[in-house]
Biopython code that builds the backbone (N, CA, C, O; Angstrom):
import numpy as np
from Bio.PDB.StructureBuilder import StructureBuilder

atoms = [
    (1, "UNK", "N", (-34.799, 38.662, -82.935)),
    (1, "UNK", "CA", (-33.429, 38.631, -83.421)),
    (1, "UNK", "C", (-32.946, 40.037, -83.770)),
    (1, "UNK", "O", (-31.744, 40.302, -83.722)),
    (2, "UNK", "N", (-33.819, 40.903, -84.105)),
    (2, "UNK", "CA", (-33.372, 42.148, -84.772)),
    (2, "UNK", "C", (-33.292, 42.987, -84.052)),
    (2, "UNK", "O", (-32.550, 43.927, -84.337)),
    (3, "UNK", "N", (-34.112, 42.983, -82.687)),
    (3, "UNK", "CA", (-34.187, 43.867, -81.544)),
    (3, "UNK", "C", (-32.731, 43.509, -80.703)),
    (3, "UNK", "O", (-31.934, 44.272, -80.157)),
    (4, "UNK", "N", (-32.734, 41.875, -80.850)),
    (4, "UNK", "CA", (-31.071, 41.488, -79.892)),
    (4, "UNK", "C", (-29.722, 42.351, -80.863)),
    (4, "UNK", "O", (-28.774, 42.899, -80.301)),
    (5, "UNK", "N", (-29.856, 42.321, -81.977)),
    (5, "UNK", "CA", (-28.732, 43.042, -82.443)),
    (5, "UNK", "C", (-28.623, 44.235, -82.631)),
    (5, "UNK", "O", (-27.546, 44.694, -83.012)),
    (6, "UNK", "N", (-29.841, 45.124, -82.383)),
    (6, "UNK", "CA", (-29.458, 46.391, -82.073)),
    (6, "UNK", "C", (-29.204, 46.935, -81.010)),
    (6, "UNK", "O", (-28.820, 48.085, -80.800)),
    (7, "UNK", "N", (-29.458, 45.939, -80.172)),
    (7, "UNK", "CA", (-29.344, 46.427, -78.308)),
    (7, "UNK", "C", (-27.769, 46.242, -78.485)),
    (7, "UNK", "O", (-26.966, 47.129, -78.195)),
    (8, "UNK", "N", (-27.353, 44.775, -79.082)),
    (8, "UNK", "CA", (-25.946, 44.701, -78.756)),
    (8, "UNK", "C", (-24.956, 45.515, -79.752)),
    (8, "UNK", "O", (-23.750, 45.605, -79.520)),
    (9, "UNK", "N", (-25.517, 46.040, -80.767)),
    (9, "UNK", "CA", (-24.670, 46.859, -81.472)),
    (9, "UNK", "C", (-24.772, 48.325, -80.861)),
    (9, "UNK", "O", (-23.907, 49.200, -80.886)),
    (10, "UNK", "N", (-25.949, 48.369, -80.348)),
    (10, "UNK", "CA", (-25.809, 50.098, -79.524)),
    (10, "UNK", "C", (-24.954, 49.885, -78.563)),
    (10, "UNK", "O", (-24.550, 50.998, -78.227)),
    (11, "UNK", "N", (-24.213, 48.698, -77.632)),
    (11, "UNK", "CA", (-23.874, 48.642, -76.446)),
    (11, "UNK", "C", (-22.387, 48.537, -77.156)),
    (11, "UNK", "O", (-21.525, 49.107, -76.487)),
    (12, "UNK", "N", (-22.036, 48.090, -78.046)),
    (12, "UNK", "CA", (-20.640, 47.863, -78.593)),
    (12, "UNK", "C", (-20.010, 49.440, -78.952)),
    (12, "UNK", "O", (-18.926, 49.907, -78.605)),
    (13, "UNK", "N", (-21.126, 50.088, -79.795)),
    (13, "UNK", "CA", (-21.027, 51.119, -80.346)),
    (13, "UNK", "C", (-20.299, 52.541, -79.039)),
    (13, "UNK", "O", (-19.366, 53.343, -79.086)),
    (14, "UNK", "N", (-21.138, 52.267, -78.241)),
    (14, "UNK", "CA", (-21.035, 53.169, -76.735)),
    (14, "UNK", "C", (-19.670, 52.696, -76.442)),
    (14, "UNK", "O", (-18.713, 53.347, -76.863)),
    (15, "UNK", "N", (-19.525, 51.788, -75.864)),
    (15, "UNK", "CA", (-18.151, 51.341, -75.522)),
    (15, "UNK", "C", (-17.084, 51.414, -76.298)),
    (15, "UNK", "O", (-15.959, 51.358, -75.800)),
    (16, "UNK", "N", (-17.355, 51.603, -78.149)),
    (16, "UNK", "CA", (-16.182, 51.913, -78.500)),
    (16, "UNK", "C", (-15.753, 53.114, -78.362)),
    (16, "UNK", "O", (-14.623, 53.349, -77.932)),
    (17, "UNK", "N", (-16.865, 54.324, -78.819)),
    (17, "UNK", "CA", (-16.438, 55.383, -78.652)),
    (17, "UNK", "C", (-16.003, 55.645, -77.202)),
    (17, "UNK", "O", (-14.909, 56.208, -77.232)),
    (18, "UNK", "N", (-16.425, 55.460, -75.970)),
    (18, "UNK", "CA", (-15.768, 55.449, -74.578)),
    (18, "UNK", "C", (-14.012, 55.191, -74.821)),
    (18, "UNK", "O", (-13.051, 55.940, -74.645)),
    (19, "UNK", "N", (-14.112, 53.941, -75.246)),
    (19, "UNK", "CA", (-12.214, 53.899, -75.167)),
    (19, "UNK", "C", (-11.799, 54.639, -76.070)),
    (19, "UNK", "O", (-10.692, 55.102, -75.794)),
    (20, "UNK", "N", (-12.273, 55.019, -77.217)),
    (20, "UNK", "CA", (-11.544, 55.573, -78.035)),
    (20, "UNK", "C", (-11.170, 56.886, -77.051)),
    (20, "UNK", "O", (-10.004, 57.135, -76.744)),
    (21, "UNK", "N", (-12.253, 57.652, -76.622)),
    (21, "UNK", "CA", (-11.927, 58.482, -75.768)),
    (21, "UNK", "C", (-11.131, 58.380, -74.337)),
    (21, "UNK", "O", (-10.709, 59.353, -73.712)),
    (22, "UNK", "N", (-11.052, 57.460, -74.075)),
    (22, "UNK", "CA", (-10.269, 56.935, -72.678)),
    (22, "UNK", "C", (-8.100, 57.279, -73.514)),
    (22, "UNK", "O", (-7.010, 57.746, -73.185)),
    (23, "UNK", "N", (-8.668, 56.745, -74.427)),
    (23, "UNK", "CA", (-6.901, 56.310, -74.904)),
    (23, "UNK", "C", (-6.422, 57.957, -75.376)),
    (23, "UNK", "O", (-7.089, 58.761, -76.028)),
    (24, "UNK", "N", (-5.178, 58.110, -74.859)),
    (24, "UNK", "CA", (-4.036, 59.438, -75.389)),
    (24, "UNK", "C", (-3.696, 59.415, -76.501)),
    (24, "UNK", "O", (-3.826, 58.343, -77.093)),
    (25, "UNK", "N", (-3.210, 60.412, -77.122)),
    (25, "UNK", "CA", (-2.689, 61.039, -78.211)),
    (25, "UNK", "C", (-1.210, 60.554, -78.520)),
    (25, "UNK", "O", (-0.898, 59.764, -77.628)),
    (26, "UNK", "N", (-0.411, 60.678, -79.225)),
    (26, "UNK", "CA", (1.102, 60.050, -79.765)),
    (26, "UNK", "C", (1.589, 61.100, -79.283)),
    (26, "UNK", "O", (2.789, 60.824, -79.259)),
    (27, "UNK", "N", (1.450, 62.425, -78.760)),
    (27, "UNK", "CA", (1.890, 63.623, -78.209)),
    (27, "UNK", "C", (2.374, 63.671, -76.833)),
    (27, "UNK", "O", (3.397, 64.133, -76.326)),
    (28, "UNK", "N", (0.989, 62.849, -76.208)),
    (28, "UNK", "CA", (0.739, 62.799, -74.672)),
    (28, "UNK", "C", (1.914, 61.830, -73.818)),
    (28, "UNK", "O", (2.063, 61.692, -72.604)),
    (29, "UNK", "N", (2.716, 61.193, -75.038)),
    (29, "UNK", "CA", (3.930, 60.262, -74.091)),
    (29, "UNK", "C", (5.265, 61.471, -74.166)),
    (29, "UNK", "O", (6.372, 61.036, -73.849)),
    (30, "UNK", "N", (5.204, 62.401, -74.423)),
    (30, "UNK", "CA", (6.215, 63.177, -74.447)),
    (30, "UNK", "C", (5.829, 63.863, -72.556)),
    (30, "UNK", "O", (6.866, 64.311, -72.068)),
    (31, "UNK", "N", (5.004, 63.935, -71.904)),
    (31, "UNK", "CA", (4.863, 64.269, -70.714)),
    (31, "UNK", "C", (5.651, 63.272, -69.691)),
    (31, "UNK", "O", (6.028, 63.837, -68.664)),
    (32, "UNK", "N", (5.941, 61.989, -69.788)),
    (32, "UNK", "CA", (5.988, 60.874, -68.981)),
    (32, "UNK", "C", (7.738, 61.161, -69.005)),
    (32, "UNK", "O", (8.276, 61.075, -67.901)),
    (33, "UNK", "N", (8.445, 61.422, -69.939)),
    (33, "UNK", "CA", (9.740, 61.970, -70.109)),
    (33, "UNK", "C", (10.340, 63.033, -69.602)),
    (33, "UNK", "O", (11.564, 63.160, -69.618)),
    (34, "UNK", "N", (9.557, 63.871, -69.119)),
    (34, "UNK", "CA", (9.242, 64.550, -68.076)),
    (34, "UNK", "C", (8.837, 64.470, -66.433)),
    (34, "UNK", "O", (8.569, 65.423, -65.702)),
    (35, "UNK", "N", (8.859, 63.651, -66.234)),
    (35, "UNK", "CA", (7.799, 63.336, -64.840)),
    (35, "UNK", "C", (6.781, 63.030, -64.601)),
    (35, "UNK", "O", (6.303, 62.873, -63.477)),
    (36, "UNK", "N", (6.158, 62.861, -65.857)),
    (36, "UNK", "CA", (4.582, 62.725, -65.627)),
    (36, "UNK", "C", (4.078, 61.469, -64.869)),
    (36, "UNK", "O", (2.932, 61.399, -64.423)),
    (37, "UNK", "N", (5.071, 60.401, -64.740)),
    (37, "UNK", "CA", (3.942, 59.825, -63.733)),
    (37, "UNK", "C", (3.345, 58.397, -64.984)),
    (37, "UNK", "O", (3.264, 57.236, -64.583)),
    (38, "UNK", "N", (3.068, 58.707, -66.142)),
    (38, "UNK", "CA", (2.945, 57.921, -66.697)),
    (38, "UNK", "C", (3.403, 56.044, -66.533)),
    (38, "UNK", "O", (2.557, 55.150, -66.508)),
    (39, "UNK", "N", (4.453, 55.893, -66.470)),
    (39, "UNK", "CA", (5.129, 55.244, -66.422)),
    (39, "UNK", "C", (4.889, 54.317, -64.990)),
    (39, "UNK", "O", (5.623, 53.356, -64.761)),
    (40, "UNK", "N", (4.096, 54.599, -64.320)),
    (40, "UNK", "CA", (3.441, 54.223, -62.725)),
    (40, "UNK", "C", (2.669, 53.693, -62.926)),
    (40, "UNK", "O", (2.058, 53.612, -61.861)),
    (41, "UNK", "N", (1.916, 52.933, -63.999)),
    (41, "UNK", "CA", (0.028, 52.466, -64.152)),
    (41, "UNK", "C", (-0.111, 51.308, -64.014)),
    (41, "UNK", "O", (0.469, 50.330, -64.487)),
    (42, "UNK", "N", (-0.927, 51.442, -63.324)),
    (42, "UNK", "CA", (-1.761, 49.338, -63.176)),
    (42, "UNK", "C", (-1.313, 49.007, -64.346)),
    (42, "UNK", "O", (-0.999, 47.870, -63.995)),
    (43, "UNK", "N", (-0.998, 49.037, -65.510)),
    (43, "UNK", "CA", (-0.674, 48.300, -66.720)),
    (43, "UNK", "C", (0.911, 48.083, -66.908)),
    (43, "UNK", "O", (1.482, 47.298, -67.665)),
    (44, "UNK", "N", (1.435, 48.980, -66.028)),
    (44, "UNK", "CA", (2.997, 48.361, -66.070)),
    (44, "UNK", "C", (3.841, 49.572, -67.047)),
    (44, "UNK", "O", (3.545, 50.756, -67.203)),
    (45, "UNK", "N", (4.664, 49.008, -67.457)),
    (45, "UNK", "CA", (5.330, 50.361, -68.095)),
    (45, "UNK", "C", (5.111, 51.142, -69.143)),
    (45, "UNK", "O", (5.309, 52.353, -69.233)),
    (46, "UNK", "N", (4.655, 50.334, -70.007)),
    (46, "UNK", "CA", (4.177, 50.724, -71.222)),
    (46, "UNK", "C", (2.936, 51.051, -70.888)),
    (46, "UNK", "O", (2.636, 51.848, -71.777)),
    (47, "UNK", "N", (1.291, 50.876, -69.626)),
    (47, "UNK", "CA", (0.953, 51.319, -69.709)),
    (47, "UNK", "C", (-0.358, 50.818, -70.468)),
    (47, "UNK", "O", (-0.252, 49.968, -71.352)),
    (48, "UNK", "N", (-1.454, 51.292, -70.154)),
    (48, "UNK", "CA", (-2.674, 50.991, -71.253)),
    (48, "UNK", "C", (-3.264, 50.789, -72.322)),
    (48, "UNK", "O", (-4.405, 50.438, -72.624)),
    (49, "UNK", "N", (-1.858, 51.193, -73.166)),
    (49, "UNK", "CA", (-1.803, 51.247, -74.501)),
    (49, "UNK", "C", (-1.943, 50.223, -75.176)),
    (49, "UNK", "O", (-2.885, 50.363, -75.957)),
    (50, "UNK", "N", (-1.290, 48.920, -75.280)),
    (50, "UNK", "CA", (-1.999, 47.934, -75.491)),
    (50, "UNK", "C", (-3.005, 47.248, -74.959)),
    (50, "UNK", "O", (-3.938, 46.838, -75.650)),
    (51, "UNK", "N", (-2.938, 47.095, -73.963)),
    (51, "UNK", "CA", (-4.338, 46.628, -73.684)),
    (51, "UNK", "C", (-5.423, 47.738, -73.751)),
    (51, "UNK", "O", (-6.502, 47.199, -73.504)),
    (52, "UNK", "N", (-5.552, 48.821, -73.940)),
    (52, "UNK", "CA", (-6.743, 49.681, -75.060)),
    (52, "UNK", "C", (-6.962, 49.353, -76.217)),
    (52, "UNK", "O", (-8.049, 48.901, -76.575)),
    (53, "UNK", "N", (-5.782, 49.559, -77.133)),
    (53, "UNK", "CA", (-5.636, 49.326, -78.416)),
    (53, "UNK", "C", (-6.316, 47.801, -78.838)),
    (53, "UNK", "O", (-6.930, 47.578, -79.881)),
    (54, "UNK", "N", (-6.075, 46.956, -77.893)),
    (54, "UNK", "CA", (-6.520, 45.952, -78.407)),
    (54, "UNK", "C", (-7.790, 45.626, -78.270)),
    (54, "UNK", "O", (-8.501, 45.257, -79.204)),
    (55, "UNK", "N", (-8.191, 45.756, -76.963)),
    (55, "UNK", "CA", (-9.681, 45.789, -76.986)),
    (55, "UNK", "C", (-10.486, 46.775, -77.847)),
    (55, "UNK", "O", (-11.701, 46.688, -78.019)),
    (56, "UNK", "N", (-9.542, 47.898, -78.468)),
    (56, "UNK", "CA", (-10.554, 48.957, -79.568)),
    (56, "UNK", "C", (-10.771, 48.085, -80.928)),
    (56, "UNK", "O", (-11.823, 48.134, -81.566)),
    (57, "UNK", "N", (-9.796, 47.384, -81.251)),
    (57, "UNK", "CA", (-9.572, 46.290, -82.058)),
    (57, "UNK", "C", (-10.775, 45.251, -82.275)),
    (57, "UNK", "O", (-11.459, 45.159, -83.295)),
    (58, "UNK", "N", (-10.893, 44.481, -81.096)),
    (58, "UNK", "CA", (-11.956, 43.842, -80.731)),
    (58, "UNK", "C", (-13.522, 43.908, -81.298)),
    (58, "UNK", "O", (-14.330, 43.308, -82.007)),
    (59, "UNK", "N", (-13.337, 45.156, -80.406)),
    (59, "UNK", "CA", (-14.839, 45.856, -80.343)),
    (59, "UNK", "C", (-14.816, 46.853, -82.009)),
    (59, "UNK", "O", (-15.778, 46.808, -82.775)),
    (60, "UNK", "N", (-14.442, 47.098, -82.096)),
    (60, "UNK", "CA", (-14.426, 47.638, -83.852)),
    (60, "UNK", "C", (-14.739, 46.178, -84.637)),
    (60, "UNK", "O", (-15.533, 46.395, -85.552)),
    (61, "UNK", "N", (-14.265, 44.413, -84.538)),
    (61, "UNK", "CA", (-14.703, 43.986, -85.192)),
    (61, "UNK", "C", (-16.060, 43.353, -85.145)),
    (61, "UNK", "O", (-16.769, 42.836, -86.008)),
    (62, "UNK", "N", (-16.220, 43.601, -83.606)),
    (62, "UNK", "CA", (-17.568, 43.319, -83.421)),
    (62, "UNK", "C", (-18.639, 44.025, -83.813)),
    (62, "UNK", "O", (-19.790, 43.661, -84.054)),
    (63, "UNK", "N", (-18.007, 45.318, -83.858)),
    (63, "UNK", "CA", (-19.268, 46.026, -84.571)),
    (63, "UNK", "C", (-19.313, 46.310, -85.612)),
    (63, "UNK", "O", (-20.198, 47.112, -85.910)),
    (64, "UNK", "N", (-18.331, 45.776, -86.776)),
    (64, "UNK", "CA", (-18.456, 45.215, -88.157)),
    (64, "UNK", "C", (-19.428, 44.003, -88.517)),
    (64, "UNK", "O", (-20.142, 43.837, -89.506)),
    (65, "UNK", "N", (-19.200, 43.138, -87.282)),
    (65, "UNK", "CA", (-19.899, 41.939, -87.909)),
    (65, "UNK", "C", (-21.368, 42.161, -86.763)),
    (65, "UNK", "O", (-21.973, 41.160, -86.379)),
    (66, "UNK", "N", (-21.677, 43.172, -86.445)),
    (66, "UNK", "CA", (-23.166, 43.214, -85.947)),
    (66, "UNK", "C", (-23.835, 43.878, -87.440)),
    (66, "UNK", "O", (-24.780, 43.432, -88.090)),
    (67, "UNK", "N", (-22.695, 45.509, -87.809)),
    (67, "UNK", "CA", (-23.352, 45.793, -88.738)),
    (67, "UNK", "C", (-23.534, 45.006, -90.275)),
    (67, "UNK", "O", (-24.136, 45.329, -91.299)),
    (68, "UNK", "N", (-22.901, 44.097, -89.987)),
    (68, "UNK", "CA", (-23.161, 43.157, -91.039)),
    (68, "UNK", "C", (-24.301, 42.274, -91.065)),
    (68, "UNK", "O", (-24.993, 42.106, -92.070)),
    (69, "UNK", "N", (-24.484, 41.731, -89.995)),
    (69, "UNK", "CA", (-25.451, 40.886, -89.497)),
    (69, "UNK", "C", (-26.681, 42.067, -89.235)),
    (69, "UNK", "O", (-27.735, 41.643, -89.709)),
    (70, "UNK", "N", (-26.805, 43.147, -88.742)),
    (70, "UNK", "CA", (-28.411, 43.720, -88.932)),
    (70, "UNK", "C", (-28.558, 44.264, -90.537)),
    (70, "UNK", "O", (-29.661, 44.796, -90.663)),
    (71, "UNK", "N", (-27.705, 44.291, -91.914)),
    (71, "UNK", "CA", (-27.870, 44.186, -92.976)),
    (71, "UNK", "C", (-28.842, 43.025, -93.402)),
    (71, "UNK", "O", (-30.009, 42.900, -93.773)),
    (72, "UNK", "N", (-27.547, 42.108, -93.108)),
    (72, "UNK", "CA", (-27.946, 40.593, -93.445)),
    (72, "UNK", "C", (-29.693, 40.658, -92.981)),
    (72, "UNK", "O", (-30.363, 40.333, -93.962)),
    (73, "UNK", "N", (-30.421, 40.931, -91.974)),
    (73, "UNK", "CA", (-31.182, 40.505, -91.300)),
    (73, "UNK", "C", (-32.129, 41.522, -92.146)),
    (73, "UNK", "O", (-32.987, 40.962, -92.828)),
    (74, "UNK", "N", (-32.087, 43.003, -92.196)),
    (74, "UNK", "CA", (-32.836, 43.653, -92.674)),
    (74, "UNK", "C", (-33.185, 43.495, -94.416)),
    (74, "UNK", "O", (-34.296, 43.796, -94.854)),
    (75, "UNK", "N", (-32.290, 43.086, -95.129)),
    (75, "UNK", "CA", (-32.817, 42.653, -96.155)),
    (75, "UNK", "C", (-33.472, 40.853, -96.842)),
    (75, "UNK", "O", (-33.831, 40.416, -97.935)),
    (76, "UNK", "N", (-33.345, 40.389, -95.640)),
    (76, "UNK", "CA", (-33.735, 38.853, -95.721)),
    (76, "UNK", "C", (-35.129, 38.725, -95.480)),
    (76, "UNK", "O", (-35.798, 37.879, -96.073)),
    (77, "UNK", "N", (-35.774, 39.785, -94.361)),
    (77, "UNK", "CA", (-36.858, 39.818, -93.789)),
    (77, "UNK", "C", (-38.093, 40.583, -95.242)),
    (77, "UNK", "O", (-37.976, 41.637, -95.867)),
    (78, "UNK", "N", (-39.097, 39.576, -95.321)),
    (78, "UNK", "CA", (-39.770, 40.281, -95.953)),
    (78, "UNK", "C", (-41.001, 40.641, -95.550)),
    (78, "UNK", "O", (-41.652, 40.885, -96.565)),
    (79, "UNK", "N", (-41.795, 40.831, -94.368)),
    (79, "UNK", "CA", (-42.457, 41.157, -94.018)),
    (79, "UNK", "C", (-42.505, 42.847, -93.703)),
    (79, "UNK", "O", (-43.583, 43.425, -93.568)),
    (80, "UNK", "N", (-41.232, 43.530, -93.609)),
    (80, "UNK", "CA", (-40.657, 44.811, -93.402)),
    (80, "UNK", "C", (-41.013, 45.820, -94.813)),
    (80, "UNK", "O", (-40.278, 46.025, -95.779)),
    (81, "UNK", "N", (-42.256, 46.299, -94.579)),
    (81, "UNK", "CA", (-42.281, 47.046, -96.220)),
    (81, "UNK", "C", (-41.147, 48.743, -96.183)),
    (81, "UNK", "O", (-40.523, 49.085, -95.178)),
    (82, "UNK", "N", (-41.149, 49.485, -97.430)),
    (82, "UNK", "CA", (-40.085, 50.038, -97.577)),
    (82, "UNK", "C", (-40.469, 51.980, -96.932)),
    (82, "UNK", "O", (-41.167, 52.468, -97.821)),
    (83, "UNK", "N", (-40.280, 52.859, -96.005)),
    (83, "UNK", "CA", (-40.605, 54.037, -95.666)),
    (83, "UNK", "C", (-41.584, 54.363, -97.092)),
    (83, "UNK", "O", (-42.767, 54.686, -96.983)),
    (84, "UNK", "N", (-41.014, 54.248, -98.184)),
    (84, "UNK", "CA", (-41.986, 55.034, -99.280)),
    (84, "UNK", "C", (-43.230, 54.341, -99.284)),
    (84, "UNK", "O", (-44.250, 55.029, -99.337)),
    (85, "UNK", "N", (-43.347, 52.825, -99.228)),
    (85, "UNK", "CA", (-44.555, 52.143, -99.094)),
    (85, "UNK", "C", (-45.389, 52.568, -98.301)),
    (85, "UNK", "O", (-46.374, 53.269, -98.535)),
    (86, "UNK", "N", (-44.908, 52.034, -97.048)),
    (86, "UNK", "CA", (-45.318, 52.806, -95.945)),
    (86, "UNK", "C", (-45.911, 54.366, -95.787)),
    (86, "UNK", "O", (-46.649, 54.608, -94.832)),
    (87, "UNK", "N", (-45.612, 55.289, -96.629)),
    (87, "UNK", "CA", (-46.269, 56.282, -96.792)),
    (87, "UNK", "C", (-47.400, 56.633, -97.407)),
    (87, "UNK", "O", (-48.274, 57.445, -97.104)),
    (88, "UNK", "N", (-47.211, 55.637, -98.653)),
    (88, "UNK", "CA", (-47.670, 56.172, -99.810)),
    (88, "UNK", "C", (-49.488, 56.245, -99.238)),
    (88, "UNK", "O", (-50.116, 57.193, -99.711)),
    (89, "UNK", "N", (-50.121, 55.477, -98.464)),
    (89, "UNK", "CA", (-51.660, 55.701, -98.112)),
    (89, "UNK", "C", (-51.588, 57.083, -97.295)),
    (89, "UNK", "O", (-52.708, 57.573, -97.151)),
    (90, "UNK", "N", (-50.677, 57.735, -96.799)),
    (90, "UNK", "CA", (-50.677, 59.102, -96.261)),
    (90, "UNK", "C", (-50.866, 60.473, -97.202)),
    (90, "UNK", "O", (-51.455, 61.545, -97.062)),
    (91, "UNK", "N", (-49.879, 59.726, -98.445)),
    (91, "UNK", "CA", (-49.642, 60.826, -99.262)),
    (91, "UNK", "C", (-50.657, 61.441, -100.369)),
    (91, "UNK", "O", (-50.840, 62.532, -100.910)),
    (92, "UNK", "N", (-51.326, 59.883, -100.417)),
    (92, "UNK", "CA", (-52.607, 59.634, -101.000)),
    (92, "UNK", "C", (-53.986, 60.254, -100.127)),
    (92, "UNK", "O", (-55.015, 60.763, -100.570)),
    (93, "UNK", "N", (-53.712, 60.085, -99.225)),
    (93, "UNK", "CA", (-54.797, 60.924, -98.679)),
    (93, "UNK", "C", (-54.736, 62.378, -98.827)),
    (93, "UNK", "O", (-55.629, 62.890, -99.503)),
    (94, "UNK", "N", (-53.827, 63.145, -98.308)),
    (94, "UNK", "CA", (-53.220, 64.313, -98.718)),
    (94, "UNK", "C", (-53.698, 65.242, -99.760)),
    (94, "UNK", "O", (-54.229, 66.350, -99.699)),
    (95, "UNK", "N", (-53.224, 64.166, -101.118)),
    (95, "UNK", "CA", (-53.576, 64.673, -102.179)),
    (95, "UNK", "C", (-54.981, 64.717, -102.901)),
    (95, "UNK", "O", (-55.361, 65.453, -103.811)),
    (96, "UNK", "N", (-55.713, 63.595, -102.147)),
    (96, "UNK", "CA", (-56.907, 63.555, -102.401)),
    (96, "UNK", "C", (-57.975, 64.332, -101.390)),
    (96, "UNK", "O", (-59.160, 64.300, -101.723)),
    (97, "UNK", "N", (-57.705, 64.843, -100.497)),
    (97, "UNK", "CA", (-57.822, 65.907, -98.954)),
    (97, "UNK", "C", (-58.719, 67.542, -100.096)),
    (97, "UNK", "O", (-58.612, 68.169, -101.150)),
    (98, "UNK", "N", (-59.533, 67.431, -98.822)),
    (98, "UNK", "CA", (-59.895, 69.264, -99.525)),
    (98, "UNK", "C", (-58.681, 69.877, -99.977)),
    (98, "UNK", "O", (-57.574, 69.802, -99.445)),
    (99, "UNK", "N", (-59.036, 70.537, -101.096)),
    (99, "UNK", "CA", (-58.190, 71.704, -101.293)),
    (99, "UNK", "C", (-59.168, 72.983, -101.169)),
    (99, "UNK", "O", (-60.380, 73.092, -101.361)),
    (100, "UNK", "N", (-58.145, 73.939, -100.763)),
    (100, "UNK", "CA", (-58.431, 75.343, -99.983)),
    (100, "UNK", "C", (-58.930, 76.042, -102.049)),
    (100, "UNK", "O", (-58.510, 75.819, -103.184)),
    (101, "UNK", "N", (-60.034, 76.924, -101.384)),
    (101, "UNK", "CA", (-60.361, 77.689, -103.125)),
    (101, "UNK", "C", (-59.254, 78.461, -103.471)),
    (101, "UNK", "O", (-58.213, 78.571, -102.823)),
    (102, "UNK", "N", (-59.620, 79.136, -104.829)),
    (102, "UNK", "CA", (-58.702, 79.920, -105.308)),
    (102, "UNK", "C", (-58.582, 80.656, -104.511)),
    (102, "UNK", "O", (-57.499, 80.659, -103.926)),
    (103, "UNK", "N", (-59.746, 81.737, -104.059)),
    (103, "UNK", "CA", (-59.803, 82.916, -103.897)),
    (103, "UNK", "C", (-59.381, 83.144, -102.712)),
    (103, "UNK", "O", (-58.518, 84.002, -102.526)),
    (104, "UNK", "N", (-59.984, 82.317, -101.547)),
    (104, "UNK", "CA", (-59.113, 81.686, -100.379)),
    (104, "UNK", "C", (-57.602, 81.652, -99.895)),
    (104, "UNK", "O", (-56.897, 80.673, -100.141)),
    (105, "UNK", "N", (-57.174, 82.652, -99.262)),
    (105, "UNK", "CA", (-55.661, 82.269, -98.944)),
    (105, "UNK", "C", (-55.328, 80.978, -97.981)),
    (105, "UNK", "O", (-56.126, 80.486, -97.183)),
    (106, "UNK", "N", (-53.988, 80.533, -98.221)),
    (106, "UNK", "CA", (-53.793, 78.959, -97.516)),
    (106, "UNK", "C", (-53.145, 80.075, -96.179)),
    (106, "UNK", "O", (-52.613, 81.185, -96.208)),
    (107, "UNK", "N", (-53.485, 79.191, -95.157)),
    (107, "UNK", "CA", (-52.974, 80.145, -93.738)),
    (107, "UNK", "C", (-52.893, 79.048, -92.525)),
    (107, "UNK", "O", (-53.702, 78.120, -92.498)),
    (108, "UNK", "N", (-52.096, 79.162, -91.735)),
    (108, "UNK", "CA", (-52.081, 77.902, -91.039)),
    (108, "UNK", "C", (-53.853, 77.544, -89.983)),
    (108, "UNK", "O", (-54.684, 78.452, -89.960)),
    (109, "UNK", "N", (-54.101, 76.431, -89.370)),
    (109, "UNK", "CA", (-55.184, 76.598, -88.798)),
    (109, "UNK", "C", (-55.568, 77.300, -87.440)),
    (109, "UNK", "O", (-56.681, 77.397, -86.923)),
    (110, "UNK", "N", (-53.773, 77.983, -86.794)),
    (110, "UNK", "CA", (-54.128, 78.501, -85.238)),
    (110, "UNK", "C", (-54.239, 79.892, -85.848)),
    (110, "UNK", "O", (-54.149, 80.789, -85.010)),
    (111, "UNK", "N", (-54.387, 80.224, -86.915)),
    (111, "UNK", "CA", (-54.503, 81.639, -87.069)),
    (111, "UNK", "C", (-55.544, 82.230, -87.572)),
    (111, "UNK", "O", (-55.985, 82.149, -88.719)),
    (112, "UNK", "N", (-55.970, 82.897, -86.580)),
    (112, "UNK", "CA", (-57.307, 83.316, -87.258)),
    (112, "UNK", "C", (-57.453, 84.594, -88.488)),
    (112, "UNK", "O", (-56.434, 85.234, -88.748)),
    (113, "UNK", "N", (-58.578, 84.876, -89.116)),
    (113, "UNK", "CA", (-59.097, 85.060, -90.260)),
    (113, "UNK", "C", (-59.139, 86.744, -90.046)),
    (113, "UNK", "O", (-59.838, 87.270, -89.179)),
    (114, "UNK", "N", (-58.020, 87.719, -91.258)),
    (114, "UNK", "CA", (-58.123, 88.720, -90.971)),
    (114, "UNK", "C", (-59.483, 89.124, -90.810)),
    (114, "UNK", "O", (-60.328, 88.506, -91.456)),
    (115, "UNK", "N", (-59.929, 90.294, -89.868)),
    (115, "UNK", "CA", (-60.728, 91.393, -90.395)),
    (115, "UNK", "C", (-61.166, 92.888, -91.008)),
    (115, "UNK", "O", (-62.344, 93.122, -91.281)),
]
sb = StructureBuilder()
sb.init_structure("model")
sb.init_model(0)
sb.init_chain("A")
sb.init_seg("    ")
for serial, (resi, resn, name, xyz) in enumerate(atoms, 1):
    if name == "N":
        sb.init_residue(resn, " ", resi, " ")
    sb.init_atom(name, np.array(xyz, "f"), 0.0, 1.0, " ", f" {name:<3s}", serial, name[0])
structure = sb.get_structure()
């Protein structure tokens, strides 16, 4: 379940930012008043603008209610322990790990030992 909603929230996510980038600026209809040509599009006169806008609409609420739903999912699950948990036998080793002597400088291990 948790793997299906991140595939489909990465795939929502991609596609929104795509249209967001597909769609013009409030600037860019000042060209079409001009000649631009605008005014010619598979979408008719007005153009892509709503039908972008709306599908950005869409897909923005879908990826509200994915990120809602991999919340929902990530804190329901309790088998999932927490990054600090998860560490803590690393950190513990670490600290319990040789320590280098006083007299001894700490130096990384590809470097070898002045003479």
């Amino acid at each position: 379940m948790f793997t299906i909603l991140i595939v489909i929230h990465l795939f929502i996510g991609l596609a929104l930012v795509a249209l967001v980038l597909m769609q013009h600026g409030k600037g860019a209809d000042a060209g079409a008043a001009f000649g631009a040509g605008a005014s010619g599009t598979v979408f008719g006169a007005r153009g892509a603008a709503s039908f972008l806008t709306k599908t950005t609409g869409w897909l923005a609420a879908g990826f509200f209610a994915t990120s809602l739903a991999l919340a929902y999912v990530v804190n329901t699950s309790t088998n999932r322990p927490s990054v600090v948990e998860s560490l803590a036998p690393v950190v513990q080793d670490a600290v319990q790990g040789e320590k280098p002597a006083a007299s001894e400088p700490v130096r990384p291990a590809d470097v070898p030992p002045a003479q």
